[in-house]
C-alpha positions in Angstrom: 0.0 0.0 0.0 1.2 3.1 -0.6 0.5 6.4 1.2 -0.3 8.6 -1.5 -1.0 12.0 0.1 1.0 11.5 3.5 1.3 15.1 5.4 5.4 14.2 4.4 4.3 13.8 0.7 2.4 17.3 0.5 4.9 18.9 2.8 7.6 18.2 0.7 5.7 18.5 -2.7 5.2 22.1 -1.3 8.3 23.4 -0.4 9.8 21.3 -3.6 7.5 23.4 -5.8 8.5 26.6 -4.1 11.2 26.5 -6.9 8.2 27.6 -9.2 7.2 30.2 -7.8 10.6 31.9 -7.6 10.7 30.8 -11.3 6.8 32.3 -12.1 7.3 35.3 -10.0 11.3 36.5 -11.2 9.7 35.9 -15.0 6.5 37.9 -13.7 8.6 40.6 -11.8 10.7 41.4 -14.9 8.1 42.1 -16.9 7.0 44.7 -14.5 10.6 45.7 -13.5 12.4 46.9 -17.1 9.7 49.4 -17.5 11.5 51.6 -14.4 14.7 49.6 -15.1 15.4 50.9 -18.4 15.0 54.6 -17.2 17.0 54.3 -14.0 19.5 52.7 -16.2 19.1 54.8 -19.2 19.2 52.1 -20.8 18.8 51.3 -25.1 16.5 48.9 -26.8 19.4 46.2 -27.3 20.7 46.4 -23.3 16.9 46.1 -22.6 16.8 42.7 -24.6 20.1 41.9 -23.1 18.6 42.1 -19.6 15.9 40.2 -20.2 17.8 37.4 -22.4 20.6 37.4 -20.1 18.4 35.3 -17.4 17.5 32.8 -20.3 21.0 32.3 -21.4 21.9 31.4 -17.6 19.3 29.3 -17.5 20.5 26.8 -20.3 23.9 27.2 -18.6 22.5 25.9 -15.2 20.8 23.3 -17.2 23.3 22.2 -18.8 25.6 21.3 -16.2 23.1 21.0 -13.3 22.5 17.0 -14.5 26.0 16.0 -13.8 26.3 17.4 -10.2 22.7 15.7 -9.7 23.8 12.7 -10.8 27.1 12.6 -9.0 26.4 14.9 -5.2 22.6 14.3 -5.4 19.5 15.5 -6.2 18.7 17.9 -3.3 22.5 18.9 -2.3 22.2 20.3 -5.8 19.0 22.2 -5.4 20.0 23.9 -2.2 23.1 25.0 -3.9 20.9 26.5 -6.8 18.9 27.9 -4.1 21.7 29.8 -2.2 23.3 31.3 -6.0 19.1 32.3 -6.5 19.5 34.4 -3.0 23.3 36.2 -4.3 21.8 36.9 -7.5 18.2 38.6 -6.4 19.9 40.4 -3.8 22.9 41.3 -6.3 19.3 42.9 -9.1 18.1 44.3 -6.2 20.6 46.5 -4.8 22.3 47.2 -8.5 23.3 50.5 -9.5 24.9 49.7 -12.4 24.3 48.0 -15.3 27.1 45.2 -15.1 26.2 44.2 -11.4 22.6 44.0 -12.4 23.8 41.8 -15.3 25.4 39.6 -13.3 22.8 39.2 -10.7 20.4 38.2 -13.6 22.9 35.7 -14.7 22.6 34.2 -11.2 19.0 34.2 -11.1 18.8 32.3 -14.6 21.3 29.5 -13.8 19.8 29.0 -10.3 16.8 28.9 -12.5 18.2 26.9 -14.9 19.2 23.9 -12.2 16.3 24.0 -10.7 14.0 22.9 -13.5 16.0 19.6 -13.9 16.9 18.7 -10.3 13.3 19.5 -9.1 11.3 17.2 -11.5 13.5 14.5 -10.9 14.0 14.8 -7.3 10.4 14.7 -6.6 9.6 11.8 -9.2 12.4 9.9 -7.7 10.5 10.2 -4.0 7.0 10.2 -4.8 5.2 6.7 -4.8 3.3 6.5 -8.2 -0.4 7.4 -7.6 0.5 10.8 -6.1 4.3 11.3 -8.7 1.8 13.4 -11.3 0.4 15.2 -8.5 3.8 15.8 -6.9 5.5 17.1 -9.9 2.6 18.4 -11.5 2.4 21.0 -8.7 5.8 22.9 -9.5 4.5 24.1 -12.6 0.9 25.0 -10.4 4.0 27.1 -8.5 5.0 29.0 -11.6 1.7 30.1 -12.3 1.0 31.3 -8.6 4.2 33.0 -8.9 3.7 34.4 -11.8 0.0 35.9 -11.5 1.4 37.2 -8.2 3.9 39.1 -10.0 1.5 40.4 -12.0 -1.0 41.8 -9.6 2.1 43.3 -7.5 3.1 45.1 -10.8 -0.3 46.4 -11.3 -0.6 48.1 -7.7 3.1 48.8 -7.5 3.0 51.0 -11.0 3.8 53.8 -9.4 6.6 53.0 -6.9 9.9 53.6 -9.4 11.7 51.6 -6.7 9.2 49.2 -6.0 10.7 46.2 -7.9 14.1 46.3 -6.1 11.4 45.0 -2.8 10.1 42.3 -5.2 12.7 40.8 -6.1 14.9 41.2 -2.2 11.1 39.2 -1.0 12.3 36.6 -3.6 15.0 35.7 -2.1 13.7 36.1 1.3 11.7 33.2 0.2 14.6 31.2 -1.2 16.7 31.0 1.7 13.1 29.7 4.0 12.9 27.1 1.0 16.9 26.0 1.4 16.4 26.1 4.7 13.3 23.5 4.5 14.7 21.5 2.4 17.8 20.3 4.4 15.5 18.2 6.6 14.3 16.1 3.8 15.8 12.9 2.5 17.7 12.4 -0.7 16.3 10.5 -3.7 16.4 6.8 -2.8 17.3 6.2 -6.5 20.2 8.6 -5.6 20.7 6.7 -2.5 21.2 2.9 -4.1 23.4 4.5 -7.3 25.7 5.0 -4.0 25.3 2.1 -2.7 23.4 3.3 0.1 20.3 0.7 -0.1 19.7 1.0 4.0 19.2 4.7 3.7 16.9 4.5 0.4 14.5 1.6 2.2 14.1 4.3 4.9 13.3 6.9 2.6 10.9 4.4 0.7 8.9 3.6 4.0 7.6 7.1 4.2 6.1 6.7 1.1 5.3 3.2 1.2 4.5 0.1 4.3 7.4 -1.9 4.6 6.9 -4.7 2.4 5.9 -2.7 -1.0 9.1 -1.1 -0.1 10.9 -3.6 0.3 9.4 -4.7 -2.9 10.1 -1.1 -4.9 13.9 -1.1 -3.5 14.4 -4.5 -5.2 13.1 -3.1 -8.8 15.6 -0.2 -8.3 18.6 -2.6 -7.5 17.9 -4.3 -10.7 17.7 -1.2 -12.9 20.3 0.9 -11.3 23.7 0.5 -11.3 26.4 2.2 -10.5 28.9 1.7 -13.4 29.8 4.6 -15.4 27.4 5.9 -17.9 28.6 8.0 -21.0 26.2 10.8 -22.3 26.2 8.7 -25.5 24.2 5.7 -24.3 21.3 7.7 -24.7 21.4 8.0 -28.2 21.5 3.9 -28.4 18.4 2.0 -29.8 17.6 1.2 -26.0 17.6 4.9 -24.6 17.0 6.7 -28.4 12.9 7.1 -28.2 12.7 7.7 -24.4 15.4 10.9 -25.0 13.6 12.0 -28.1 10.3 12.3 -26.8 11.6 14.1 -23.4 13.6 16.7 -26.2 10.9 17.3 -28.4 8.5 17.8 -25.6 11.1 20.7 -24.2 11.4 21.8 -27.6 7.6 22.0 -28.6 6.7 23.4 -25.3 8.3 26.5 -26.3 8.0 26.9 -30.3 3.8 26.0 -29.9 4.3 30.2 -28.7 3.4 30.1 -24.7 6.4 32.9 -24.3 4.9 34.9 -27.5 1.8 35.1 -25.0 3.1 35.4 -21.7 5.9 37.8 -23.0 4.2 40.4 -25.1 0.5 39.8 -23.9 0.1 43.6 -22.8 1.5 44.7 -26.8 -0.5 42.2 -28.5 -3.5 43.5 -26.6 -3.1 46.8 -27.6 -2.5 46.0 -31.7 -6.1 44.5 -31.4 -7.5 47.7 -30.4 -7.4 47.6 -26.0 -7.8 51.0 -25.5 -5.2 51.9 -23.1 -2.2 50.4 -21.1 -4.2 50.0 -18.3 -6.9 47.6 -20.0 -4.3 45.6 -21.4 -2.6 45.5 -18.1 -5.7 44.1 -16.3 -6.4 41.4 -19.2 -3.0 40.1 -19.2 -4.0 40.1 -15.1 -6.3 37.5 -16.6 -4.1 35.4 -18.5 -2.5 35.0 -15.1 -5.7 34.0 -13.1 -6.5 31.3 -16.4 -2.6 29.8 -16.1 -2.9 29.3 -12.3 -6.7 27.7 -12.5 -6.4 25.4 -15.5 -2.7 24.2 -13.7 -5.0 23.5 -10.5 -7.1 21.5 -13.5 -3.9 20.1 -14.3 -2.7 18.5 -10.8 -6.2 16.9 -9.7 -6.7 15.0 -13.2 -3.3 13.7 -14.2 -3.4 10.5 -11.8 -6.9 10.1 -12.7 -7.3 10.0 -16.3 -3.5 10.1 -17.2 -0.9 11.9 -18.8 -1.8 10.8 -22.6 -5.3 12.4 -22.6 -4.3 15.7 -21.1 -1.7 16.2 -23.6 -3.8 15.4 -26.7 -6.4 17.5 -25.5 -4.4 20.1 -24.6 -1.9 20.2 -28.5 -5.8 20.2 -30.0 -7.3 23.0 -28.2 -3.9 25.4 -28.3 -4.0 24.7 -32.2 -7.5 25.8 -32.4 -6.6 28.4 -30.2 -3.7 29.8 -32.1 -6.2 29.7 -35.7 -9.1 32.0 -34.0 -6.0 34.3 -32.5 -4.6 34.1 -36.6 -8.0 34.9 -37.9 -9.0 37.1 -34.6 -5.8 39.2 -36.2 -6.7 39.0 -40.1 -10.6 40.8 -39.1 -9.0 43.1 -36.9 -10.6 46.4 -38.3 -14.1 44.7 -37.4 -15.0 46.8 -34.3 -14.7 44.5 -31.3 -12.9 41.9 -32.5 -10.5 42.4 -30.2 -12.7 40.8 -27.6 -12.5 37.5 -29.5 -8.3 37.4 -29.8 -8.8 37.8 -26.0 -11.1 34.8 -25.3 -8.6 32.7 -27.8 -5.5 33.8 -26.1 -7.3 32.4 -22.8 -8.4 29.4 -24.8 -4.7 29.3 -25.4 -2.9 30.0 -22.1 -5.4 28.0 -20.3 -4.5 24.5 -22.7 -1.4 25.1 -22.6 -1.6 25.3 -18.1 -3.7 22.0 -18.3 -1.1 20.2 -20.8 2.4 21.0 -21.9 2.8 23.1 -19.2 2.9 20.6 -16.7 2.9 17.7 -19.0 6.4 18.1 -20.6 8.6 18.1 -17.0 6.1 15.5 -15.7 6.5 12.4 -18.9 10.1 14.1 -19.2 11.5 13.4 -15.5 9.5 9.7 -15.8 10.9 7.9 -19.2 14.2 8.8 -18.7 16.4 6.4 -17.1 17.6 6.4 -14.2 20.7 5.9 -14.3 21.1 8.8 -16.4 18.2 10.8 -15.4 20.2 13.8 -14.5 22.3 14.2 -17.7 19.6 13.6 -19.9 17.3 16.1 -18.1 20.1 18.7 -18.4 19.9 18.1 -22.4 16.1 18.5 -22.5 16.2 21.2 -20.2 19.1 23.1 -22.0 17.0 22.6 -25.5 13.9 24.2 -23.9 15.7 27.1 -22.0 17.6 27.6 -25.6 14.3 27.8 -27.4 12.4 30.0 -25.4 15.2 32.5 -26.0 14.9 32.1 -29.5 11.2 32.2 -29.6 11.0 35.2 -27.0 13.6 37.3 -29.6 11.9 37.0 -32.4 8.5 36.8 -31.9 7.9 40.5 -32.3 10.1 40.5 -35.3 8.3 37.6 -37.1 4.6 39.5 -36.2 6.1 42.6 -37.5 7.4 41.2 -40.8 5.2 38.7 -41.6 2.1 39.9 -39.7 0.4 38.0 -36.6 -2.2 36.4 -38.3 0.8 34.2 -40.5 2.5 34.1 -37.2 -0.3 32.8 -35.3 -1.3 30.2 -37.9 2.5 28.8 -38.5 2.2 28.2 -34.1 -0.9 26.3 -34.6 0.7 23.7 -37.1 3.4 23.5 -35.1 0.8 22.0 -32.1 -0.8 20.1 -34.6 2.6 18.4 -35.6 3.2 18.2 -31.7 -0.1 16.4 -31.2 0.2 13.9 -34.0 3.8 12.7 -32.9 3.1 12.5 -29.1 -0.5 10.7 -29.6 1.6 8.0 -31.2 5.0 8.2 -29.3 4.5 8.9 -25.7 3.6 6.1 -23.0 1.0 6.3 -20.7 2.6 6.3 -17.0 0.3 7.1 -14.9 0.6 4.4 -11.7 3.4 2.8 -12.9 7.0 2.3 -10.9 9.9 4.3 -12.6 11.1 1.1 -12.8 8.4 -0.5 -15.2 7.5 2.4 -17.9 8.4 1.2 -21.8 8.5 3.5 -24.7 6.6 2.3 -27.5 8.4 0.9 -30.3 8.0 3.3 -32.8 10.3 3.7 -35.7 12.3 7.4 -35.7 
């Protein structure tokens, strides 16, 4: 038997998924922030890009490297450490004066960033018994979205305050150092624990989550699977890893080029090209966007050990294409008066699909079909791919709406979900209550 939702198992999913929210509410602060940043800082269209990309780039960094030092000091010594360089680098954007020391606290911010997104999904799929693993991971992208939507209402009522987001983001790392401090008084992965040969300590860790004889049972599938011989990065391009790496990329990768970053980005300026009247409207309905991501995420975390992984995802790729066509053709009509209350209920169409499905979805299946005993390398790959993506999507959107208009720009995102929908339908594996231990990739040919 396995005790699903155990006050240990939501403790630790919360204060796990605290890493979202710094995620959700840095991403939501910025937005807010550059506007009195790039006047205090006199600052030019290109160092105002470079401020914002400068987080992103960090963030593949982290990602990148965050996998071995997982795999080789553990999952939680790891996420501590990102959590500690997330304090230096708010505190460094907060207090900045000049431009390079605010640079370089955003570069901290985005590689602490960066390391958690592939420490965090693993760590808590590693720990969490199967019926409650979507719930469990599930929940940090729930995190984003409260962090986020908070950063948006705090930008709304802190408008006028031309210091105000120097408090935000100091209150960020406020709450980084209660989540470090939390988190040293859990226990490491036990699939952590028998790759070092520490099987005592990971049957300890397992009866929290488990009685004593199903762990007794789960340690044994672990023993067989892991091992603790060296494992080269290339494995996971061999015909036994191949389709279980390629689905985790290209769910990275299509979580960011199906345009979530277009939305969450530029929602305000797309607002206003419809026809909002004023900043303020657009303000309030990107306010909205925020209250949709957080509820459909809530969606999300309630229904993905109930009806699966598989379903949510399909659903989800179907409605954001659909979503992305009526934005396209919301666009096209745009001298029709009003219209630009329809590209408003698409872009929540959108944002809320997305929340429900490869929001969550992609770190979820990602941190569960990859093996274990190269889990953390493999997750810095997908991780890096995604964090490299929504850079590239992020810089050019408003170049690609500008040149080739948002209604071909809309459309060109909608066939990329429907390309998305039509290769995970057929590729991904259902997981949903099953051991790490016993998920199979379906044999498709690549």
């Amino acid at each position: 038997m396995h005790k699903e939702y155990s006050p240990f198992i939501l403790i630790l999913a919360v204060f796990v998924a605290i890493s979202g929210l710094l995620f959700g509410f840095d991403t939501g602060t910025l937005t807010g922030a550059i506007l009195f940043i790039k006047k205090q800082f006199s600052l030019s269209l290109y160092q105002q890009q470079f401020v914002v990309a400068v987080a992103l780039l960090g963030g593949a960094a982290g990602a990148l490297i965050s996998g071995y030092f997982a795999d080789t000091y553990g999952r939680k010594k790891v996420l501590i450490a990102a959590l500690f360089l997330f304090i230096i680098g708010a505190l460094t954007t907060a207090s900045a004066q000049m431009l390079p020391r605010l640079i370089f606290g955003r570069l901290c911010v985005g590689f602490a960033i960066g390391t958690f997104f592939v420490t965090a999904p693993i760590y808590v799929s590693e720990i969490a018994p199967p019926k409650s693993r979507g719930f469990m991971v599930t929940a940090i992208q729930l995190f984003v979205t409260i962090g986020i939507l908070a950063a948006f209402i705090a930008n709304y009522f802190m408008a006028n305050f031309d210091q105000g987001w120097r408090y935000m983001f100091s209150i960020a790392a406020l709450v980084a150092l209660i989540q470090a401090i939390a988190l040293f008084f859990f226990p490491e992965s036990p699939r952590f624990l028998v790759l070092n040969k520490s099987s005592r300590k990971a049957l300890k860790v397992l009866q929290k989550t488990h009685d004593k004889k199903t762990a007794e049972i789960e340690l044994n599938k672990i023993k067989k699977v892991v091992t603790r011989k060296k494992v080269h990065i290339e494995e996971l391009f061999s015909s036994k890893f191949k389709l279980a790496f390629t689905i985790a990329l290209l769910l990275n990768i299509f979580q960011q080029i199906t345009g979530i970053n277009a939305i969450i980005y530029y929602a305000p300026t797309l607002f206003q090209m419809s026809g909002f009247s004023n900043t303020t409207t657009a303000l309030l309905a990107t306010m909205g966007l925020g209250i949709v991501n957080f509820l459909m995420t809530f969606v999300a975390i309630f229904l993905v050990d109930k009806v699966g992984r598989k379903p949510i995802l399909d659903t989800g790729l179907a409605l954001m294409a659909f979503a992305m066509f009526g934005m396209g053709i919301s666009f096209y009509f745009h001298k029709i008066p009003s219209i630009h209350i329809l590209l408003f209920i698409f872009t929540l169409l959108f944002v809320g699909a997305f929340a429900l499905s490869m929001g969550p979805m992609t770190w979820l299946i990602s941190s569960e079909i990859l093996p274990t005993s190269m889990r953390g390398k493999a997750m810095s790959l997908v991780t890096t791919a995604n964090w490299i993506f929504n850079f590239i999507v992020s810089s050019t959107f408003l170049t690609l709406a500008h040149s080739m208009g948002p209604t071909i720009t809309f459309v060109i995102f909608g066939f990329i979900s429907i390309i998305g929908l039509l290769f995970f339908h057929k590729a991904v594996p259902e997981t949903r209550n099953k051991v790490l231990e016993d998920i199979k990739t379906p044999k498709i040919h690549l």
